[in-house]
C-alpha positions in Angstrom: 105.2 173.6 0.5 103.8 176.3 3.1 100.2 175.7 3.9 98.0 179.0 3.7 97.1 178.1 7.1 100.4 178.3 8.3 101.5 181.1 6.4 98.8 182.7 8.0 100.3 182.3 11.5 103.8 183.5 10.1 102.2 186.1 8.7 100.2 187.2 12.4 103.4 187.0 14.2 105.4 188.8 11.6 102.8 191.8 11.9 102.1 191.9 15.9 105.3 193.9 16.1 107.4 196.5 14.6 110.7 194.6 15.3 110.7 190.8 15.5 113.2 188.6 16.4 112.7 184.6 15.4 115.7 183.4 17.7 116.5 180.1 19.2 115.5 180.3 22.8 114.7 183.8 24.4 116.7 186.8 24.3 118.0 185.9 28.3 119.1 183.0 27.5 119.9 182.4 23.7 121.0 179.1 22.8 123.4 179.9 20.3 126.2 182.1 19.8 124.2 184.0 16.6 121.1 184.4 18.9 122.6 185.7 21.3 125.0 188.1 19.2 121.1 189.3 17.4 119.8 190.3 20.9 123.1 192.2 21.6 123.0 194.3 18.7 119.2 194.9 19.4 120.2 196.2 23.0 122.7 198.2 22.4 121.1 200.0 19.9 118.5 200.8 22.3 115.9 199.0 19.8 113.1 197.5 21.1 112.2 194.6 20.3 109.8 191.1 20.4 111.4 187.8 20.0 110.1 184.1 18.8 111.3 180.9 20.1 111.8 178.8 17.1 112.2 175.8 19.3 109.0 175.7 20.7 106.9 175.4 17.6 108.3 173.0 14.7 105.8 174.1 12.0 106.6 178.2 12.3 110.5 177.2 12.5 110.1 175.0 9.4 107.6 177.5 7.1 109.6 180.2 7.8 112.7 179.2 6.2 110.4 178.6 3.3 107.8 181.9 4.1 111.3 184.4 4.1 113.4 182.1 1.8 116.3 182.6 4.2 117.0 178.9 5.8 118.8 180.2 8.8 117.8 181.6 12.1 117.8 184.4 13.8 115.8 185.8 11.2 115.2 190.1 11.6 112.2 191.8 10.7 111.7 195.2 10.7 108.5 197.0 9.9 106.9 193.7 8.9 110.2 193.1 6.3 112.9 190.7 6.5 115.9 192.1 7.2 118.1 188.9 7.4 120.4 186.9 9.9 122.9 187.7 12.3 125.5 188.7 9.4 123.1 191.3 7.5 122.4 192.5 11.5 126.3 193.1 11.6 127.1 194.4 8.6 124.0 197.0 9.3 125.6 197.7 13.1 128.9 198.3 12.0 127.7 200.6 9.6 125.6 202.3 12.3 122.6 201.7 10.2 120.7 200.4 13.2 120.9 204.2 15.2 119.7 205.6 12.0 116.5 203.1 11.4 115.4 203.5 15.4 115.5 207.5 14.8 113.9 207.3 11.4 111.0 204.4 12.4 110.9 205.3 15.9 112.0 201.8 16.7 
């Protein structure tokens, strides 16, 4: 079970940023293929965006498979919301639901 502690820090991460990426490794140098295919469909949308390292603290990559109930990374967030992983972020590129959100939030 999440601590309120750590939810806490989920939480503050979460709502530093409009758009936030939880990612394995950074968005120059992903370290898989779904983290790096997030950041590309981020870029070329022109949205802009903040990304966590999930490797580099155990406890955030941990709680927030519990905190979203969604147990796989990358994890999207959009206006403090999960959106979902890299297959949501597809299905929503394809559709060209991305250009619409960055003109309607001003992503």
């Amino acid at each position: 079970m999440i601590t309120s502690e750590l939810e806490q820090r989920i939480k503050s991460l979460i709502l530093q940023y409009k758009v936030m990426l939880f990612m394995k490794w950074t968005p120059e140098e992903p370290a898989c293929g779904f983290s790096a295919n997030a950041v590309a469909m981020l870029v070329e949308s022109w949205i802009y965006f903040e990304s966590f390292d999930i490797y580099s603290d155990e406890d955030i990559r941990q709680g927030l498979k519990e905190y979203s109930s969604w147990p796989t990374f990358p994890q999207l967030y959009i206006d403090w919301e999960l959106i979902g992983g890299v297959d949501i972020m597809s299905e929503m590129y394809e559709a060209g639901e991305f250009k619409e959100l960055k003109t309607k939030k001003e992503l």
